[in-house]
C-alpha positions in Angstrom: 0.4 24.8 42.6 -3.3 23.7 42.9 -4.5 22.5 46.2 -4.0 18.4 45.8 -6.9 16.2 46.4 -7.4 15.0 50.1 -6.1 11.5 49.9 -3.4 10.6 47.0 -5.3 9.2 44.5 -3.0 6.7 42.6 -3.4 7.4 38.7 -1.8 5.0 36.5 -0.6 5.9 32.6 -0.3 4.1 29.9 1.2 5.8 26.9 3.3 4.2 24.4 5.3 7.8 24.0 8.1 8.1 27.1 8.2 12.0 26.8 4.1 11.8 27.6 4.9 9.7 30.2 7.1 11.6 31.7 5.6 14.9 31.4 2.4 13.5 33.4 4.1 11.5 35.8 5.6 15.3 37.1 2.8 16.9 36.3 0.1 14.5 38.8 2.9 14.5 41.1 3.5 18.2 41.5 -0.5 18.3 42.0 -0.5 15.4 44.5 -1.3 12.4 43.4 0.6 9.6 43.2 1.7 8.0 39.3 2.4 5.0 37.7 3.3 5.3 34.2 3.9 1.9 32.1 4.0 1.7 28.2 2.1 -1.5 26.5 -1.0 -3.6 27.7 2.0 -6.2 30.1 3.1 -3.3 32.0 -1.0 -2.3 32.4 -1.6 -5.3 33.6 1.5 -6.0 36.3 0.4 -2.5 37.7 -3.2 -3.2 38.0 -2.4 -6.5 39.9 0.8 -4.9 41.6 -2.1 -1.5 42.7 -4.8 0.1 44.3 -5.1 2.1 41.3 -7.7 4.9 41.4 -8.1 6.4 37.3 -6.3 4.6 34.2 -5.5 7.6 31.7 -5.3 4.7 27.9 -3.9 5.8 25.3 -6.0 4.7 22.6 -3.5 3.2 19.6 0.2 2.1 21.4 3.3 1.4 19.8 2.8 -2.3 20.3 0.3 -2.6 17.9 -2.0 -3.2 20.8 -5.6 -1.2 20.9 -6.2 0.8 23.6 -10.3 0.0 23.2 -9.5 -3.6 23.9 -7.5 -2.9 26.7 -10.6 -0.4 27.8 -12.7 -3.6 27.7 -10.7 -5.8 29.2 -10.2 -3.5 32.4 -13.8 -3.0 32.5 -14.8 -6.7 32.5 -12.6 -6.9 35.7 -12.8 -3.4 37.7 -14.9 -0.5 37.7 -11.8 1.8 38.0 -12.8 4.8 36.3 -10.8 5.1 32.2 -9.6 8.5 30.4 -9.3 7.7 26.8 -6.0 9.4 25.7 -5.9 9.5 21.4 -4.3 11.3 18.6 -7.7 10.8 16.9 -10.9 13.4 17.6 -12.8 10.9 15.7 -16.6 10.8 17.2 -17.3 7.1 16.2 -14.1 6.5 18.6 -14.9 8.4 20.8 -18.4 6.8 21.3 -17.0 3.7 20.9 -14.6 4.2 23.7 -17.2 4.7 25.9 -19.6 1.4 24.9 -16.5 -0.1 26.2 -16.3 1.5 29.1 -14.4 4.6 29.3 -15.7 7.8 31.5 -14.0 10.4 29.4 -12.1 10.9 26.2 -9.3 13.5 25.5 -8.0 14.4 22.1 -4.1 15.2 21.8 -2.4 17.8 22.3 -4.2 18.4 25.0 -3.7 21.0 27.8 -2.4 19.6 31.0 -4.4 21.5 33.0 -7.7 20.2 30.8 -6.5 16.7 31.9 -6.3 17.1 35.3 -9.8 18.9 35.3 -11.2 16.2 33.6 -9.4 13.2 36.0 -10.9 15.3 39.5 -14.4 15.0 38.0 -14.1 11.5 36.5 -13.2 11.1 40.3 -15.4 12.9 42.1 -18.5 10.6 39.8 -16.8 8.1 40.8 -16.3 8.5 44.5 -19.1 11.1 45.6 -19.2 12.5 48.6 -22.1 10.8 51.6 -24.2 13.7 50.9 -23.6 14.0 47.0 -25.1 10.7 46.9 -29.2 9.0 46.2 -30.5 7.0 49.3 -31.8 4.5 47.6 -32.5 3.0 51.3 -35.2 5.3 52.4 -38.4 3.4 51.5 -40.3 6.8 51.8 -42.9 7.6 49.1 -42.7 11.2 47.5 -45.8 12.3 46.4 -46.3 15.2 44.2 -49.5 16.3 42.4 -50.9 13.7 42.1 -48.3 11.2 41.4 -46.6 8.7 43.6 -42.7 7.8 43.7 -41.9 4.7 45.7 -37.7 4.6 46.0 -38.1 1.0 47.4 -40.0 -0.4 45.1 -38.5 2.3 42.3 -41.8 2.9 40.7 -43.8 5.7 39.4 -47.6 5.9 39.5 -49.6 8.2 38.0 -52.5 10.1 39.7 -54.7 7.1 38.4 -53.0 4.3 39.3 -50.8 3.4 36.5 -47.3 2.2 36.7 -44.9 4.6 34.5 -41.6 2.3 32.9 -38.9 4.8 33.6 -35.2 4.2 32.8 -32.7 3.5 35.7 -31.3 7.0 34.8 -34.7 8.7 34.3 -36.4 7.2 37.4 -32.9 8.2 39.3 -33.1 12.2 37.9 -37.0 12.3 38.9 -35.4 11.0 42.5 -32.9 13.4 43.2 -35.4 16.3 41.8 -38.5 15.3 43.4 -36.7 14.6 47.1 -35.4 18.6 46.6 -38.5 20.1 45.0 -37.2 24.0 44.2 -33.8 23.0 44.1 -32.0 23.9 40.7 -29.3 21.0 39.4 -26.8 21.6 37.0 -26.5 18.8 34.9 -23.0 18.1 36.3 -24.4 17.5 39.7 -27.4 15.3 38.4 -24.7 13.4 36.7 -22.7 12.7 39.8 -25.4 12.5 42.0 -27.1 9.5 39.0 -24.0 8.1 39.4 -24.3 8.0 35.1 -21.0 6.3 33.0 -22.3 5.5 29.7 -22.6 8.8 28.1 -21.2 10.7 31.0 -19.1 12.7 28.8 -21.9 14.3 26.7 -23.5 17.5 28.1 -26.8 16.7 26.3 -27.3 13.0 27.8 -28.7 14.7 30.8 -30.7 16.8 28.6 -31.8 14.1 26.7 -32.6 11.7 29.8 -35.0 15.2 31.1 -36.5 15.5 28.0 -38.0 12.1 27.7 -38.9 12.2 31.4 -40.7 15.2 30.7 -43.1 13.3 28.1 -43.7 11.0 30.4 -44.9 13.0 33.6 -46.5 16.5 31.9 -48.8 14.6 29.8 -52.2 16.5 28.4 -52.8 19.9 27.9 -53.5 20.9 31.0 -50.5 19.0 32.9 -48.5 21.4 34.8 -44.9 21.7 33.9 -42.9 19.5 36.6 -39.6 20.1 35.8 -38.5 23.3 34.6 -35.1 24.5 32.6 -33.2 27.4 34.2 -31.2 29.6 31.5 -28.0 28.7 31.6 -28.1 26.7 35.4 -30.1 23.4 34.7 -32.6 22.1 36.0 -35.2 22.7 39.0 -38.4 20.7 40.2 -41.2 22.4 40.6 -43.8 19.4 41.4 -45.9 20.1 44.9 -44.6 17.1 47.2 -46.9 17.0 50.2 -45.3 15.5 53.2 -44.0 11.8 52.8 -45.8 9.0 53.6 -44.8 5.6 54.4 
């Protein structure tokens, strides 16, 4: 049996198919946690109200005729408990539909038990990081490296000229993380729990995608030196020279 989580992290099902049910209510429970399992959008609901519920594994399409995306929605517009899409369907417009309404994850049935759990802990662990896995946005400190000036209060970036720099909430939070730990290589799992990122979460390449246009906007010219540099099969490492902070 794998070592269970450190506190009993309630996970709550909802499956229109009993044998599903079932076979993750023994299965979470063997591994520690502790499961609700309920069949239609009512029962959701009652145990949502009735809980402290920690993850929501939705199955997308239930028996009731009721759709697991509006349910999605509808938890999302009152909770930010984190949502495993459970469907028959490996549909990509689903899938990236289930996440614009607000799901962290999206399995495909049949799936692997053991894949499910996997995904849950790290659904988890994004959404409850550890003090030390996490940005302080609170230390007003400027990081300055060649050049360039970060202020975390303020969150702006100015160039070695003096111009401001329009950086997305998940760029200037990357160029955060990075630039506080020049020299430190980041896979992109941890500069996705340490962003804190839900939209795309599930994508590989939005971290990718978030460097690259981050890249275009700090290594500009020629001559600019590379700031933030891929390593083979790792991620990510900043290689900016950041002087000592200043306040």
């Amino acid at each position: 049996m794998a070592e269970p989580t450190p506190r009993a992290a309630h996970v709550l099902v909802v499956d229109d198919d009993p044998r599903i049910r079932q076979m993750l209510i023994r299965y979470f429970e063997e591994e520690g946690y502790h499961v609700s399992a309920v069949a239609d959008g009512r029962g959701m609901r009652d145990a949502l109200q009735r809980n402290a519920i920690d993850i929501v594994l939705l199955d997308l399409i239930l028996g009731s005729g009721e759709d697991g995306l509006m349910l999605a929605r509808e938890i999302r517009s009152r909770s930010d408990v984190p949502i495993i899409m459970l469907t028959g369907r490996d549909d990509v417009v689903d899938r990236i539909v289930g996440l614009e309404m607000g799901a962290d994850d999206y399995i495909a049935k049949p799936f692997h038990l053991r894949e499910v759990l996997a995904r849950l802990r790290t659904v988890l662990r994004r959404q409850h990081p550890s003090p030390l896995q996490t940005i302080d946005t609170e230390d007003g400190n400027l990081i300055r490296f060649n050049g360039w000036m970060l202020d975390p209060r303020e969150r702006r970036l100015v160039t070695p000229e003096g111009e401001d720099v329009a950086l997305t909430t998940g760029e200037f939070n990357i160029l955060l993380v990075m630039a506080k730990h020049p020299g430190r290589v980041f896979s992109r799992d941890t500069l996705m729990n340490l962003t804190k990122g839900r939209n795309y979460e599930a994508f590989d390449r939005a971290i990718d995608a978030q460097i690259s246009r981050l890249r275009k906007k700090i290594e500009v010219g020629k001559n600019s030196p590379v700031l933030i540099k891929s390593v083979r099969g790792v991620g990510y490492v900043f290689t900016g020279q950041s002087p000592a902070r200043t306040v």
